[in-house]
C-alpha positions in Angstrom: -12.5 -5.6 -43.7 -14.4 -3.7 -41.0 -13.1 0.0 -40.1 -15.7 0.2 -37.5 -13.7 0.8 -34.1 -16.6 -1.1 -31.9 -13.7 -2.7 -30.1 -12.3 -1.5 -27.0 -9.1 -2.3 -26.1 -7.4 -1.5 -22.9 -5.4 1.7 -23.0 -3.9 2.4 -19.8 -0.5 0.5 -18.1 0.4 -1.4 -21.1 3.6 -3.1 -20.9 5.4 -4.4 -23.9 8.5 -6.7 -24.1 11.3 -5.1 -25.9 14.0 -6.0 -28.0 17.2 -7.1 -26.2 19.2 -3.8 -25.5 23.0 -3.5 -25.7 26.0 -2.3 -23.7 28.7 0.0 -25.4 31.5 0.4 -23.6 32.3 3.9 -21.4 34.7 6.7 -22.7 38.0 6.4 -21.6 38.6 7.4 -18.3 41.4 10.0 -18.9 38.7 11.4 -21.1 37.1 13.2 -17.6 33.6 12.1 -18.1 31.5 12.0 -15.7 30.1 8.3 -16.3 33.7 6.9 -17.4 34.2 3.3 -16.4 30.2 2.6 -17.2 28.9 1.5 -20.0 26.0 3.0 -22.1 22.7 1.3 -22.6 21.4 1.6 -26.4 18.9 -0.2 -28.3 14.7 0.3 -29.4 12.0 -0.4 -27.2 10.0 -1.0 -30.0 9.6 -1.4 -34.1 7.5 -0.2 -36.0 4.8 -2.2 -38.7 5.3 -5.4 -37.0 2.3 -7.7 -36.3 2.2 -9.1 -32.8 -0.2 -11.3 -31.9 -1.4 -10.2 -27.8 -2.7 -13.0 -25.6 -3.8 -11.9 -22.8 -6.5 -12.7 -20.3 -6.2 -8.6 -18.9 -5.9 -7.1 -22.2 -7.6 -10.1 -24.7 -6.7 -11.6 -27.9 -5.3 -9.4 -30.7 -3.4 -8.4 -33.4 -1.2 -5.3 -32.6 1.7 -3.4 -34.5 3.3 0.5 -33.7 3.2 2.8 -36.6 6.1 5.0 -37.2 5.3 8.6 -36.2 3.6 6.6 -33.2 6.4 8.4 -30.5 7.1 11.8 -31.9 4.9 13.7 -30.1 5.3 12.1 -26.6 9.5 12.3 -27.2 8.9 16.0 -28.4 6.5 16.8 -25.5 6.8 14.2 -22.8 10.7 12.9 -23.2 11.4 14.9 -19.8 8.6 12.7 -18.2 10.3 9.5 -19.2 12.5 7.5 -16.9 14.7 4.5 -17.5 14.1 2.1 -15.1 14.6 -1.3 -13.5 11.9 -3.8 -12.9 10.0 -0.8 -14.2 10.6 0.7 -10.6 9.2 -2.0 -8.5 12.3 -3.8 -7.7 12.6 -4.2 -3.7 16.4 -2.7 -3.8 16.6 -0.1 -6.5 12.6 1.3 -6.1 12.2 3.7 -8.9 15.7 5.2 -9.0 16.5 5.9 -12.6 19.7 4.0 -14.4 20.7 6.8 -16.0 19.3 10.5 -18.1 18.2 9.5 -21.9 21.0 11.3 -24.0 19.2 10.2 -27.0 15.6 9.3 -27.9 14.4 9.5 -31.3 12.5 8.0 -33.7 14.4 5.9 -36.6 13.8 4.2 -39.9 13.2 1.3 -37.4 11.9 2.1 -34.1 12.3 3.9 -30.8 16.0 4.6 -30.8 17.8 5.4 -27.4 21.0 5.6 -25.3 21.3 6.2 -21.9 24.9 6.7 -20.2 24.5 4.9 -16.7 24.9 6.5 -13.8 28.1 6.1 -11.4 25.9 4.6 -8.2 25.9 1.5 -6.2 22.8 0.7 -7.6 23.7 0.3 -11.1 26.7 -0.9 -10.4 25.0 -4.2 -8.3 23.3 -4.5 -11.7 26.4 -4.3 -14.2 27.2 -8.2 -14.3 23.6 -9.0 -15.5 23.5 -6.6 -17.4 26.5 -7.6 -19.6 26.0 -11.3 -19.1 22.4 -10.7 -20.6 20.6 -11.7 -18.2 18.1 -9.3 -18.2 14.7 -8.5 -20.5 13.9 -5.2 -21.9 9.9 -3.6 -21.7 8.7 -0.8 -21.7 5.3 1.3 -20.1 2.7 3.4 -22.1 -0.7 4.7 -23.1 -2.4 4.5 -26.1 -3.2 7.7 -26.9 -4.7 7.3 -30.8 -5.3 4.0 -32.1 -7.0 2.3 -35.4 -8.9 -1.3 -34.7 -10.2 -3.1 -37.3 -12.3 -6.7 -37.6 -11.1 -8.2 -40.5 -14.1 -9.6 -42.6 -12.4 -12.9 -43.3 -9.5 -14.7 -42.7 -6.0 -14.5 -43.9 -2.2 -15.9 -43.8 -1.5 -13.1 -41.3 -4.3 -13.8 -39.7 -6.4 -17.2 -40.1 -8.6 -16.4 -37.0 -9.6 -13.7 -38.0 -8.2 -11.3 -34.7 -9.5 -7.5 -33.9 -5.9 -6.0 -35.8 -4.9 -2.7 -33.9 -2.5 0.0 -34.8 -1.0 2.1 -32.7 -1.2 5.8 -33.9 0.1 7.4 -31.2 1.8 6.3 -27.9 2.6 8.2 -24.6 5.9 6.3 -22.6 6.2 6.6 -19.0 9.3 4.6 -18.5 11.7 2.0 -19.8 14.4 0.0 -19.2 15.8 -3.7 -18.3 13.5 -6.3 -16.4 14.2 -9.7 -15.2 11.5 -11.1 -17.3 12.9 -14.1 -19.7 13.0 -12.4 -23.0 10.8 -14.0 -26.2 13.3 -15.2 -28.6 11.8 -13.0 -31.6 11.9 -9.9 -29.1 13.8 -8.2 -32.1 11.5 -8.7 -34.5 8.2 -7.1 -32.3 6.4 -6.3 -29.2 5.3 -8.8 -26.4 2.3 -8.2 -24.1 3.8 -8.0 -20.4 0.6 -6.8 -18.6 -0.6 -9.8 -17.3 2.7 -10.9 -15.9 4.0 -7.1 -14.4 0.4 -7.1 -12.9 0.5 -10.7 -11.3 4.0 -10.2 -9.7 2.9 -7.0 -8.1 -0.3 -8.8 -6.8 2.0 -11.7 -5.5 4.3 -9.3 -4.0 1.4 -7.4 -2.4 0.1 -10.7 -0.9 3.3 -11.4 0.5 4.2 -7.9 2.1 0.2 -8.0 3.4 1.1 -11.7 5.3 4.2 -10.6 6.4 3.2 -7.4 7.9 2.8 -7.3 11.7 -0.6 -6.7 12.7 -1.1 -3.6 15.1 -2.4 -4.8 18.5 -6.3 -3.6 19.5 -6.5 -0.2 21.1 -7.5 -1.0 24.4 -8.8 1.9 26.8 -6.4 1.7 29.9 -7.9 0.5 33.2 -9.1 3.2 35.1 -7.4 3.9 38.7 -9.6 3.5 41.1 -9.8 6.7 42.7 -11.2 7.7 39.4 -14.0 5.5 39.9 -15.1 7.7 42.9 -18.4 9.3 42.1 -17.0 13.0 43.5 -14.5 13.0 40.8 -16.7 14.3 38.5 -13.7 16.7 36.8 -12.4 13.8 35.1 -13.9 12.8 31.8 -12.2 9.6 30.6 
């Protein structure tokens, strides 16, 4: 197998599907907390030393898996920079107000490990029965910050045709959260690519918003009154 890292893979905006995400119930209200009567959302955005095969015509055709040690740095350094988000902030309604502060984010035998109490808003609220029907996705944004890619020399059960195979070393997150994308029935057992699909429904919606938008009238220069026209009235300069 080929260590040779003549590969270049995009780095930038990745989006991943995540494993489905639960809902544990709120403290009691008599408790006095602050989100009582919400539930908290828990789960991992993603597992570590799992192949994934990405197809995708921004990203290409490859092999991927997260190593574990991939987010300690960024949740050390960065986990203040991370928001949990709907429709990863692009949803016409809820823009990119966050669902609720990340009271836990850590790294586990598993994966990316988190729970986020949601927030008492109107917002969230409009987005509790899809939520707990499970209705909604999971994904999540980042960068690949350190990677391995590899060309295997020939091929193998894991991989018969032979893919570029990329690790992930190390991964910065930007934000995560529930999306209205269908979910991949094996979500729990890897990562998905989501890039093409995030990028082509921002497009679309940029198309629309683009049609829809009034176009501004021509500046026209206002008809001069005729005793402007008047070759003494030399003060004016129109």
């Amino acid at each position: 197998m080929s260590t040779e890292q003549l590969i270049e893979l995009p780095r930038d905006n990745v989006f991943r599907s995540a494993p489905a995400f639960e809902l544990r119930a709120a403290p009691d209200p008599d408790a006095g907390d602050q989100a009582a009567g919400l539930p908290t959302l828990t789960g991992r955005f993603a597992v570590f030393d799992t192949w994934t095969e990405i197809d995708s015509w921004i990203e290409g055709r490859f092999l991927e898996r997260i190593a574990p040690g991939a987010f300690r740095k960024t949740f050390s350094e960065n986990r203040a920079g991370i928001r949990v988000l709907f429709q990863h902030g692009h949803d016409p309604q809820v823009g990119d107000k966050p669902l609720g502060p990340i009271d836990v984010l850590r790294e586990d035998d598993v994966g990316a490990y988190y729970e986020v109490p949601l927030l008492d808003t109107s917002y969230v609220r409009d987005l509790l029965p899809g939520l707990r029907a499970g209705l909604y996705g999971a994904s999540f944004r980042f960068r690949v910050v350190r990677e391995d890619i590899v060309q295997p020399d020939s091929a193998s059960t894991g991989n018969p045709d032979r893919l570029p195979e990329r690790t992930i070393r190390e991964a910065k997150v930007m934000e995560f959260g529930p999306v209205t994308f269908p979910a991949y029935p094996d979500a729990t057992a890897g990562v998905r690519s989501l890039t093409d699909e995030v990028l082509a429904r921002r497009l679309d919606r940029g198309r629309r918003s683009e049609h829809a938008a009034p176009r501004a009238p021509a500046a026209r220069h206002p008809r001069r009154p005729d005793h402007l026209n008047r070759k003494d009235t030399k003060q004016w300069h129109l």
